[in-house]
Steps between C-alpha positions, in 0.01 A plus 500: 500500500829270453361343247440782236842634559654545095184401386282689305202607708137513374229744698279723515516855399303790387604620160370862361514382098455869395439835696228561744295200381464246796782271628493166403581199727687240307763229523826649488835322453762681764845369414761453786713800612801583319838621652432756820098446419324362778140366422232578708196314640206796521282469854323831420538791315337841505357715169677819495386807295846467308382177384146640390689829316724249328203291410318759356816601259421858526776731469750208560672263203219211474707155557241188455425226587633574835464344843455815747559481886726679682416506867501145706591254702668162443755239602787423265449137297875480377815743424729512186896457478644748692211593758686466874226734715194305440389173555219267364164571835578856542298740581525802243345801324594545138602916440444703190833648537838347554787493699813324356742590794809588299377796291596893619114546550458176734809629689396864558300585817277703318396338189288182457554500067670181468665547095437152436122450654327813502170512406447446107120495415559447133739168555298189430814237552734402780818694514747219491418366148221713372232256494153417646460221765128476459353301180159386360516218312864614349391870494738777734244640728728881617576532848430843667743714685660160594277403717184361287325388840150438370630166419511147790872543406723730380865559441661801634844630479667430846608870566077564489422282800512590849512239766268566766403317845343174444264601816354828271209434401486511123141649406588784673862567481459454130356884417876568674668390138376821325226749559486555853873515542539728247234739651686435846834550388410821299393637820814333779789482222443780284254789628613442841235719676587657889287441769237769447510555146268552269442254208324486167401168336372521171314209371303240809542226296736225724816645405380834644324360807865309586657822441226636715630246787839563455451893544292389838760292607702782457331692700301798255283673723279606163481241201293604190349262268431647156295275247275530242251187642357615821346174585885418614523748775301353746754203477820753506427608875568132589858592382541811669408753237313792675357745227403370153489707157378461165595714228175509295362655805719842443535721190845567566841239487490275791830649584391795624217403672733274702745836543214691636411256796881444578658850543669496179511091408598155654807340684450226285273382235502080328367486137331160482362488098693550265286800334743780413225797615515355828887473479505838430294582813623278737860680411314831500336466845856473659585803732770705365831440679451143637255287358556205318268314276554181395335283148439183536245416223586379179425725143424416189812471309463850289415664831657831557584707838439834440572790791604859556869501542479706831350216678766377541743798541272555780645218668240264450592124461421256261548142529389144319469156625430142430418229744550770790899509435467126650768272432316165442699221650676749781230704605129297428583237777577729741162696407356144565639444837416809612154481436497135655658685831258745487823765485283676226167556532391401178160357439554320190127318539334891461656480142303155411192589390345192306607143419435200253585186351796502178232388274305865611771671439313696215275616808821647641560740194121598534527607826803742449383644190141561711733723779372198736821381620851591637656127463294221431692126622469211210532188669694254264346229664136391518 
């Protein structure tokens, strides 16, 4: 790779021209990283329903022609002025989310929302000069939460990679870089379940099955699965969840079904959609006094929260997350290790569920939008 260091590159990468028509493969032109911008060679990367909801442009600010990709696996080609952590060969997975290191966020033990690289869905450009590093033929192709990983190379902000064990093996560990630690997280760093607890997951997509594991990890002695596709429940008990409900079955809010079997609500409950009515529940469903309910999916922008006041006076708790409160470059390599040591028995292989070739990467879209798949690998190479 020494010999495209400063050069412009030229590759492969999947281009979606306008929303939710079919990616494009084309010849992009992926200029050389700029100061504290590392640029990224792309092993394999994983379609993520974030990607497909962006894609699709509804209820979200439309930003095209875009190169999506968010979750993966790569080794780093070359590093910009500036860039002392990472070296050209290693082994990395590109975040969503940043962390700069000198902000109050990065150095508080409780928060993972770096000011300068938090997530921005509707910022096409690199932060350090506001432009595009992807081209075709002389046109600015936009980036997408800085990561753009649908794409043989990429550039990426340096405070968005975390350097991982060269001995990880990359078409698994890559799923780590967004969905299934954020459904992890939700449940280890934020929710936080005792051994014994009962837990509510709504939504059994792989966000909620990951929360699903954390909560088992934890040690729930009841975990609840609550979808509105039943074909995925069959698929939940492999991650722990023990009873299953769907609201169309019930002519009453979900919450109070779940009240009903509980003694009064859960010790827990993960929202996993992004659907305010299940928001609503899953903060509903909480047991007065002590439970906590955490959201983890993302609205549409003109979204609104709407509850009874005395929900909360009743001492229920309410809290948000992204990427599991994960700090990217601290905390994702450590995630990695463990799972290499076996210190944390997570089965990231139950989350794969389908894989194919870059150039099918179209087929990956149309098995998430068919409910088929929790993560589906795209090999970059044939």
């Amino acid at each position: 790779m020494s010999s495209t260091v400063g050069q412009v590159i030229r590759c492969r990468a999947a281009v979606a021209w306008e929303a939710g028509k079919p990616l494009v493969i084309e010849e992009v032109e992926v200029a050389p990283p700029q100061a504290m911008e590392v640029r990224l060679k792309i092993l394999y990367t994983a379609l993520c329903h974030t990607d497909v909801y962006f894609w699709e442009a509804k209820g979200q600010t439309p930003v095209f022609p875009r190169i999506f990709g968010h979750e993966a696996g790569g080794i780093v080609e070359s590093v910009g002025e500036g860039v002392t952590e990472l070296s050209p060969g290693d082994h990395v997975l590109p975040v969503f989310t940043g962390e700069c290191g000198e902000c109050r966020h990065c150095k508080s033990e409780e928060s993972n929302m770096c000011d300068l690289l938090r997530i921005n869905t509707d910022r096409g450009v690199m932060i350090g000069d506001g432009k595009s590093r992807f081209s075709v033929k002389g046109k600015p192709i936009y980036h997408f939460v800085g990561t753009s990983t649908f794409s043989e190379y990429t550039v990426v902000h340096v405070g968005c990679v975390a350097k991982i064990n060269p001995q990880a093996p990359l078409d698994k560990v890559c799923v780590l870089s967004c969905g299934i630690s954020t459904g992890l997280g939700a449940a280890l760093n934020v929710a936080k379940p005792k051994p014994g607890s009962v837990v509510a997951i709504f939504g059994l997509g792989a966000v909620g099955l990951a929360a699903a594991e954390g909560a088992r990890l934890s040690g729930a002695s009841r975990i609840i699965g609550i979808d509105l596709n039943p074909s995925r429940f069959e698929i939940a008990k492999k991650f722990g969840v023990t009873e299953f409900l769907n609201p169309k079955d019930h002519d009453k809010p979900i919450q109070e079904v779940i009240a009903a079997m509980t003694d009064g609500g859960v010790d827990r409950s993960i929202e996993c959609t992004g659907s305010i009515s299940a928001m609503i529940s899953a903060f509903e469903c909480v047991h007065d006094g002590w439970g906590v309910a955490v959201l983890v999916g993302v609205p549409n922008k003109d979204d609104a929260f709407k509850t009874h006041p005395m929900n909360v006076l009743n001492e229920r708790t309410l809290k948000g997350t992204f990427f599991g409160n994960y700090k990217p470059r601290s905390d994702i390599p450590v995630v990695v290790e463990k799972y290499m040591k076996k210190e944390l028995e997570l089965e990231l292989e139950k989350f794969i569920t389908h894989e194919v070739s870059f150039l099918e990467i179209n087929k990956a879209f149309e098995y998430m939008l068919a409910g088929e798949s929790l993560r589906c690998i795209i090999r970059m190479e044939p």
